[in-house]
C-alpha positions in Angstrom: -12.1 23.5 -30.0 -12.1 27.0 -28.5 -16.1 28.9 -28.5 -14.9 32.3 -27.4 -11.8 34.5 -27.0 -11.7 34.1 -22.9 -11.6 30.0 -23.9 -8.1 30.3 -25.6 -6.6 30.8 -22.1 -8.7 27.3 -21.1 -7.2 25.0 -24.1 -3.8 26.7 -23.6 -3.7 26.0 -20.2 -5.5 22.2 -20.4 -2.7 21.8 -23.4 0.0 22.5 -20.7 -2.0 20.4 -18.4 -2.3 17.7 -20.5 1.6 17.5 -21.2 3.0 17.9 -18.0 2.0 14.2 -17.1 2.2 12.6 -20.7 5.3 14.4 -21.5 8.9 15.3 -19.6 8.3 15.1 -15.8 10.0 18.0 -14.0 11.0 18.3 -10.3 8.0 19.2 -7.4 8.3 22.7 -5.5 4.9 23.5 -4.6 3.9 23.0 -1.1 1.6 20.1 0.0 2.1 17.9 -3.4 5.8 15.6 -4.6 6.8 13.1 -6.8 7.0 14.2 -10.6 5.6 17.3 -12.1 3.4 17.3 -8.3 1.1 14.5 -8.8 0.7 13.5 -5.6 -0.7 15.0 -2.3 0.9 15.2 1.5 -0.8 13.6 3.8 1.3 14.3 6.9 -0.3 14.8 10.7 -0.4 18.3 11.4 0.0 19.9 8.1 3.7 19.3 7.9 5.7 19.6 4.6 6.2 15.6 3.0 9.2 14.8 1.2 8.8 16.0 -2.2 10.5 13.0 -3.8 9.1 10.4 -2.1 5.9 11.4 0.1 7.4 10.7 3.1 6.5 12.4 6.4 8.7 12.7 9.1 5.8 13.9 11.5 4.0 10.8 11.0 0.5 10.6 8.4 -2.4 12.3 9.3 -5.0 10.2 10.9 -7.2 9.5 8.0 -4.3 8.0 6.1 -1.3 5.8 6.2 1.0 3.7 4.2 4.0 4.4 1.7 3.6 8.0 1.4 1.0 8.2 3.8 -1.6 7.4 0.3 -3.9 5.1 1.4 -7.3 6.3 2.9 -7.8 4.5 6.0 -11.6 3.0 6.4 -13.0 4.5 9.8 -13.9 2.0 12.1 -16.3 1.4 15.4 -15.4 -1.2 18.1 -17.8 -3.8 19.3 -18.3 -4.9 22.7 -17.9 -3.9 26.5 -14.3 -3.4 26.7 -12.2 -0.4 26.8 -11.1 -0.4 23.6 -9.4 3.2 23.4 -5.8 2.0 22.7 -7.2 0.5 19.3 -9.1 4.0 18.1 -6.3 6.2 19.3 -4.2 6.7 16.2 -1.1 5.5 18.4 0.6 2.2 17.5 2.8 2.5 21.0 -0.6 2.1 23.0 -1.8 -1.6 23.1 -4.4 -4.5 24.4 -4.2 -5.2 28.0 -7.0 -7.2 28.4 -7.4 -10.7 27.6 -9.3 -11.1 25.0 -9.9 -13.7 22.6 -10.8 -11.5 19.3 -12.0 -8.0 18.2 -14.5 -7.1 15.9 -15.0 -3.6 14.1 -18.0 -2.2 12.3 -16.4 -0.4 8.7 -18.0 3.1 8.6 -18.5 2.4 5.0 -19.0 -1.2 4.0 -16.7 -1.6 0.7 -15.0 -4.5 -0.8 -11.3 -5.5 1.7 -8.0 -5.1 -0.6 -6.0 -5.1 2.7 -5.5 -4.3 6.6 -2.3 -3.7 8.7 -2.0 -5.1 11.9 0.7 -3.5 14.8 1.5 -5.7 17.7 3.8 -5.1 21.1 5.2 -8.4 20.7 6.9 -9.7 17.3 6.8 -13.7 18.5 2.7 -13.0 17.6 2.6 -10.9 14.6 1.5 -14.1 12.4 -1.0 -15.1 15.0 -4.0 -12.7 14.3 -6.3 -14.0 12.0 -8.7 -12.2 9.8 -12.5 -12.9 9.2 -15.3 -10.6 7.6 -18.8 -10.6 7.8 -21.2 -8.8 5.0 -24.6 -8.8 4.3 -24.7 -12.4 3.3 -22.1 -14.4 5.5 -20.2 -13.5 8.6 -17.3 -15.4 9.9 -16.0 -15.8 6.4 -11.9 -16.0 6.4 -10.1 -13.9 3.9 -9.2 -15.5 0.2 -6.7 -15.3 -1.3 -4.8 -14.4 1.8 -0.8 -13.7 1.8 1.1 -11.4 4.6 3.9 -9.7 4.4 6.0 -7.9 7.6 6.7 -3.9 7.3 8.8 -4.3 10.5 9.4 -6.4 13.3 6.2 -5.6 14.8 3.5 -4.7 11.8 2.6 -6.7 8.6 0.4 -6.4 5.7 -2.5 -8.7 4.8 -3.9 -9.2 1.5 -7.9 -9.7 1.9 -9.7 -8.7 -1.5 -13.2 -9.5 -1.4 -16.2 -9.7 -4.2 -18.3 -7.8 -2.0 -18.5 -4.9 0.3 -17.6 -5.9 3.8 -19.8 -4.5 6.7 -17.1 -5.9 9.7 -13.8 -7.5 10.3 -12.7 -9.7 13.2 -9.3 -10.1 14.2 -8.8 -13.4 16.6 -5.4 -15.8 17.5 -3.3 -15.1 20.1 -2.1 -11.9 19.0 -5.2 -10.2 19.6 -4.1 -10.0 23.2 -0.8 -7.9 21.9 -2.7 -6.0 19.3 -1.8 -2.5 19.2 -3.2 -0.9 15.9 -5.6 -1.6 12.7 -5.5 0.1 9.4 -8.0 -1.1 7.0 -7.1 0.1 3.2 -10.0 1.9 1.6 -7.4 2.9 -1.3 -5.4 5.9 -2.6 -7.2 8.3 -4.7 -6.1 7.3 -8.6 -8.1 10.0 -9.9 -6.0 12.6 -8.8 -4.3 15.2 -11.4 -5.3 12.6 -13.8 -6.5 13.7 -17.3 -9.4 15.5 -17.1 -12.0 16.6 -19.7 -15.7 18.2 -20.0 -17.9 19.1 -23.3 -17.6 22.2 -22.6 -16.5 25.2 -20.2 -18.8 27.7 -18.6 -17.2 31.2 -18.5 -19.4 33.5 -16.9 -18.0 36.9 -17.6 -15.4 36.5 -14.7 -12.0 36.7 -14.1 -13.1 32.7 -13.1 -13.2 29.6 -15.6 -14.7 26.3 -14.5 -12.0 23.6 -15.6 -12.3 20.6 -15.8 -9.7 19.4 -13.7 -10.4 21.2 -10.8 -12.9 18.3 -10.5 -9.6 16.5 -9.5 -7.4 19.0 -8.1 -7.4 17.5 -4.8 -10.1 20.3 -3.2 -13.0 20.8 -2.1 -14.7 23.8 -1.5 -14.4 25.5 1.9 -17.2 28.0 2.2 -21.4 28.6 1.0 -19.2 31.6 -1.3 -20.0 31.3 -4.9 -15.8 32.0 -5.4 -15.3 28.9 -3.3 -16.8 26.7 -6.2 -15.3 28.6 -9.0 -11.8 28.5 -7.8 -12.2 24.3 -7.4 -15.4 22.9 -9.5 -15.9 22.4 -12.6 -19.1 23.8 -14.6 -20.3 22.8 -18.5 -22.2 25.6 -20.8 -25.6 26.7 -20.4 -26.6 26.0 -24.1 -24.7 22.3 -23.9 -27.6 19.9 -24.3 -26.1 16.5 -23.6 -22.9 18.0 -20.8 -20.4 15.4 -19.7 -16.8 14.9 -17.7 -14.5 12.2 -17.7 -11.2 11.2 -16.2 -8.6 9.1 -17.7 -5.7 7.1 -16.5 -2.4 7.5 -17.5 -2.3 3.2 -16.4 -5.2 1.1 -15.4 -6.7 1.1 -11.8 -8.7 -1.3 -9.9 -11.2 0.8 -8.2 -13.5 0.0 -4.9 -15.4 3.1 -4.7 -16.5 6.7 -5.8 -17.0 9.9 -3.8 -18.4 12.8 -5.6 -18.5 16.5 -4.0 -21.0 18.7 -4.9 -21.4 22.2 -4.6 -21.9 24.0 -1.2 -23.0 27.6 -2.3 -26.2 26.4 -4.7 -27.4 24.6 -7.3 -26.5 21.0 -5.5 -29.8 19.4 -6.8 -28.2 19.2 -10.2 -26.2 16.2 -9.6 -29.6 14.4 -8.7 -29.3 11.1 -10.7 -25.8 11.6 -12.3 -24.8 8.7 -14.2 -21.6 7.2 -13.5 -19.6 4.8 -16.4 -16.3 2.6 -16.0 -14.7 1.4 -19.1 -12.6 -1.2 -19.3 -9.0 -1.5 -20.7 -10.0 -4.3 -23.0 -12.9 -5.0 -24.8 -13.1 -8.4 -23.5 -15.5 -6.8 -20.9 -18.3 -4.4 -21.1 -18.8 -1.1 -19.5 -20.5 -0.6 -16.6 -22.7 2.6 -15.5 -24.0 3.2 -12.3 -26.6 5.4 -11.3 -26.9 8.0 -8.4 -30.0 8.7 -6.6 -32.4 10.7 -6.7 -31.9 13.4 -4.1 -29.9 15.8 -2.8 -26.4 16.0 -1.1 -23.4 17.4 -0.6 -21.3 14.2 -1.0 -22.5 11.2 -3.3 -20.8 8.0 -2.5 -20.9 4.6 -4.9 -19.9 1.7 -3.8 -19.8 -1.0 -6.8 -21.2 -4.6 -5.5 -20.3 -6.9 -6.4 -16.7 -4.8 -7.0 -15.2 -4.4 -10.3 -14.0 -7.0 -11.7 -12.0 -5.2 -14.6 -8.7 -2.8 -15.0 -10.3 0.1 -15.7 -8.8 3.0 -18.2 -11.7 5.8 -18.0 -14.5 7.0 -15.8 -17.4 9.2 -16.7 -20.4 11.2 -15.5 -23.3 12.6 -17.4 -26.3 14.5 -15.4 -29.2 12.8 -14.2 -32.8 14.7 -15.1 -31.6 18.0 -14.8 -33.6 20.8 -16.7 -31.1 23.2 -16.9 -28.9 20.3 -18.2 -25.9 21.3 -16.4 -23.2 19.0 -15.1 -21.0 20.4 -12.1 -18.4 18.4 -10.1 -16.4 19.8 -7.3 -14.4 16.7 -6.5 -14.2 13.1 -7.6 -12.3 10.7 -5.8 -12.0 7.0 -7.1 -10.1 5.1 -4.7 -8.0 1.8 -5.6 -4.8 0.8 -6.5 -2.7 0.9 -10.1 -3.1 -2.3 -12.0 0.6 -3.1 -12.6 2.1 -6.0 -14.6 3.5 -9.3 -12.7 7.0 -8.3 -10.7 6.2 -4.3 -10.9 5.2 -2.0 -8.2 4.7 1.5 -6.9 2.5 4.7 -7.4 3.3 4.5 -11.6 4.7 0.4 -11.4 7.8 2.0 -11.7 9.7 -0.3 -9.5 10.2 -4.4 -10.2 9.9 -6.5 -7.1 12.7 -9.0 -5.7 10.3 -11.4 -4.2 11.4 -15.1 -4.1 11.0 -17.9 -6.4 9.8 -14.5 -8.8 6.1 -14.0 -7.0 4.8 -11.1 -6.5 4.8 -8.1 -4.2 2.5 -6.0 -2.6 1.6 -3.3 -5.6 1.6 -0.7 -2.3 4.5 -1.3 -0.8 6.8 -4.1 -2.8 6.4 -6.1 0.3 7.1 -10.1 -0.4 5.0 -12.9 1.2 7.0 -15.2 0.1 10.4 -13.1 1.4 13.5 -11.7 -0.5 14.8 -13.2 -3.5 18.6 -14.3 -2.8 21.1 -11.3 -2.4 18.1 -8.7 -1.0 16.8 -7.4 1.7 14.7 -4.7 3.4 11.1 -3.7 3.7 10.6 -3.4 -0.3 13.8 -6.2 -0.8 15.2 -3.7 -3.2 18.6 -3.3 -0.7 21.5 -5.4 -1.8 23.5 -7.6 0.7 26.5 -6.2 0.9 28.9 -9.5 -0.3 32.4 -10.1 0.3 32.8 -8.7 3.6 34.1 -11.1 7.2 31.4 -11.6 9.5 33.6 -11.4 12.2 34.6 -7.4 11.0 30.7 -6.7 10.4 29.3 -3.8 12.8 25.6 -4.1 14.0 23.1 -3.3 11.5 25.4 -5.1 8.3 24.0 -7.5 5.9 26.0 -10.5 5.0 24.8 -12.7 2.3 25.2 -16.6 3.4 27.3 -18.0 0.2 26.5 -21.7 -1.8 28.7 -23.4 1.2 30.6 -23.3 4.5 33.6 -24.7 5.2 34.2 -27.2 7.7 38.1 -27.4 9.6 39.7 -28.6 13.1 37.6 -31.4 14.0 34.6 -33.6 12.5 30.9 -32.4 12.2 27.4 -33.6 11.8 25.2 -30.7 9.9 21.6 -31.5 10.2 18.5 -29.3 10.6 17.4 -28.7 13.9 13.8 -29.1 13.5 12.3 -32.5 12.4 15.2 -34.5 12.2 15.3 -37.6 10.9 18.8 -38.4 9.6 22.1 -36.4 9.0 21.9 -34.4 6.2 26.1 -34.8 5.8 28.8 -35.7 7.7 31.7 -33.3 6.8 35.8 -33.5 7.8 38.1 -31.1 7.3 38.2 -29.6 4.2 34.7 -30.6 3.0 32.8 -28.0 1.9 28.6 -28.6 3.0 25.4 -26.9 1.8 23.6 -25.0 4.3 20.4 -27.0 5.0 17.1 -24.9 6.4 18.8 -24.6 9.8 22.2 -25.5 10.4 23.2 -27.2 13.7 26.7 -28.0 15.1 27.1 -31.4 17.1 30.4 -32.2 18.3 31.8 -32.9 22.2 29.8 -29.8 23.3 26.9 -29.8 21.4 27.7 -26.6 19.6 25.0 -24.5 17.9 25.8 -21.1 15.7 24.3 -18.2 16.5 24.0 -14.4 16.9 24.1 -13.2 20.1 21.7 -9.9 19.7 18.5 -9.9 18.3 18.3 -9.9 14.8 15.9 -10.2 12.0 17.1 -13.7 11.1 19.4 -15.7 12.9 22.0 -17.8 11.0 20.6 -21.1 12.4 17.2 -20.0 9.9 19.2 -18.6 6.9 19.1 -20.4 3.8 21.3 -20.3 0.6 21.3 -16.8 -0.5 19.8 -15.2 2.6 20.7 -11.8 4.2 21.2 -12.1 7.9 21.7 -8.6 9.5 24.4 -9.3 12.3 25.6 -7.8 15.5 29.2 -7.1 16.2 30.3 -10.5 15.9 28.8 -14.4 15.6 29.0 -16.4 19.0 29.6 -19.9 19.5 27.6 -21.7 22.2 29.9 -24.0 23.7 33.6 -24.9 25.6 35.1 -24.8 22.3 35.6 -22.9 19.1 34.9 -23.7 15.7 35.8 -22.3 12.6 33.8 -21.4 9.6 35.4 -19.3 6.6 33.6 -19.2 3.4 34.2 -21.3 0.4 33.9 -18.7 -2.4 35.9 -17.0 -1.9 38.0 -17.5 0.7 39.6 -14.2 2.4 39.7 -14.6 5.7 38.0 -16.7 8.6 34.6 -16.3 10.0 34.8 -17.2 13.7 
């Protein structure tokens, strides 16, 4: 419903508002935002422009944030103990422990509830020897749940640590503390923003100036004590609305960790004093849940739900506390935490289905697999396709090869076996059988012959299993006096030496 003749222009323009993320999606051009129709903000060191299709910033992200797209707010941290620990608080993952230490604990600025960290190390052989423990108001030393990791790279991997509770400090220990060269601790992306946004009703003071309610989450804050700060980026309900109100809604449900609320820097800031603050759930199988700020004054209100919640949540709202003027202004709310996709789906909108093996799950954030590709991917997100069909001896470094169901044996005769733990042959093949590839395949003849790449690669054919993708160099080498031939079974075009 539109009051007055200056409102028309507000529903219009919330109309618009309101379809450009429910309806068609259209293209980003505005500076500092991508993806569809703008929805999310670059976060890119130095100001630099992001890609406005996928986020990406070629400068790097700017030191409060990293991750796909550079999304995730990264929890700011203090080091404990009598050590120079400058290479770990220096935003540079090329600067690294030299000393010998046996672990590292960091003090959160914020205590929230873990979702998950990224380690960087110098060495790749001890990426998956740090270890993660936490320590909150009512244990310390605890190791994480429910804890899977996946690599990003040769040298970084993310590790899943959700927690019930706010966490006040994590230790990292193993023997890759001693290569450690960077932590990032996930305090979330910010889910409220350009969401759905709505208020009781607008205040239009006469101005050229309407207080919307999305500008509540518009991704600003205001810059200066000036009144036209706040009314170009807060939002502001009618003087004669007795019970005011804002809400946000989700387009898909979010798991959220915490709340950040802005307030007004030119005046009236006491009128947030004892907001109320409600999640509601996606399902009624769980009841909502309002939380209640305190009672005094500040620029920035944060709530940090303990235990966390435990529910997808489809809307967020705030009523004022014991205001007398019984207004309700918000200049920014962030609620940081991650989309709540469905099993196999991942991404920003769990737009994209993971390729993880033996159909787990993937990282929501990145489509990283714990448990690796499924057969015929590869990549960070496993969403590239082995290239199939092509000679191993005619790949070029940096091709993927997918290992087929079999290898053929020819010239001479062969024990296959696994090299480690063995215990008996797994077959004994002559010319012209065809043999399964076991967990690691080893050669024994005369010579002794193992299989192997010569350069280093992310897996070596010795570890590849059926279906694998193993990224080769210019060509495989055979250790040994002699050479052996390989060719593949299905189908057969030409041999693999």
């Amino acid at each position: 419903m539109c009051f007055i003749s200056h409102m028309t222009v507000a529903c219009l323009t919330v109309m618009i508002f309101s379809l450009s993320i429910y309806g068609a999606q259209t293209p980003c051009t505005t500076d500092g935002w991508f993806g569809p129709d703008c929805q999310y903000q670059c976060h890119c060191a130095g100001s630099a422009p992001c890609d406005k299709h996928d986020g990406s910033c070629s400068s790097g992200c700017h030191q409060d944030w990293f991750g796909p797209a550079c999304q995730y707010a990264r929890m700011g941290f203090t080091v404990t103990g009598n050590f120079n620990s400058s290479w770990l608080t220096d935003n540079k993952d090329t600067t690294c422990n030299r000393e010998n230490l046996r672990s590292v604990t960091v003090t959160l600025d914020t205590p929230i509830p873990l979702t998950w960290l990224r380690v960087v190390v110098s060495d790749a052989v001890h990426l998956n020897t740090v270890k993660i423990s936490y320590a909150n108001e009512s244990s310390n030393g605890t190791e994480c749940p429910e804890s899977n990791t996946a690599e990003i790279n040769r040298v970084s991997a993310d590790i899943s640590c959700p927690t019930e509770y706010p966490v006040t400090s994590v230790t990292l220990s193993g023997r890759g503390v001693n290569f450690l060269c960077s932590l990032y601790i996930s305090a979330g992306r910010n889910v409220a923003l350009r969401q759905r946004a709505e208020q009781s009703t607008w205040f239009n003071d006469g101005s050229y100036y309407l207080w919307w309610a999305e500008y509540a989450v518009d991704g600003k804050i205001p810059t200066t004590n000036e009144k036209r700060s706040s009314q170009n980026t807060c939002t502001h309900t009618a003087l004669h609305d007795r019970s005011p109100w804002w809400k946000v809604s989700f387009t898909q449900p979010v798991e959220i960790t915490r709340f950040i609320i802005e307030n007004r820097r030119d005046c009236c800031q006491e009128r947030l004093k004892n907001f109320s603050l409600t999640v509601y759930p996606v399902t009624d199988s769980y009841r909502p849940i309002t939380f209640r700020g305190p009672d005094e004054v500040k620029s920035t209100y944060s709530v940090v739900p303990s235990p966390r919640i435990s529910f997808p949540v489809r809307e967020v709202k705030i009523t004022e506390g014991f205001n007398p003027k019984k207004i309700l202004t918000l200049c920014e709310v962030f609620i940081f935490g991650e989309t709540r996709c469905v099993k196999n789906r991942y991404g920003l909108r769990c737009e994209r289905e993971c390729n993880c093996a033996n159909q787990t799950s993937c990282f929501v954030h990145s489509g990283s697999c714990p448990s690796g590709c499924a057969p015929g991917y590869t990549g960070l997100e496993c969403s590239q396709e082995c290239e199939t069909g092509r000679d191993v001896t005619q790949s070029t470094q940096g091709d993927y090869v997918k290992i087929p169901v079999a290898l053929h044996v020819g010239r001479r005769t062969l024990v296959t076996r696994p090299i480690e733990h063995v215990r008996r042959d797994v077959t004994q093949a002559t010319q012209g059988d065809s043999v399964k590839i076991p967990a690691a395949l080893h050669v024994v003849g005369r010579t002794n012959l193992v299989i192997r790449l010569m350069e280093s690669v992310h897996k070596d054919v010795i570890q590849a299993t059926q279906g694998d993708c193993v990224k080769t160099p210019a060509a495989l080498h055979v250790v040994g006096r002699t050479t052996l031939v390989i060719r593949l079974i299905e189908p057969v075009h030409r041999d693999v030496t």
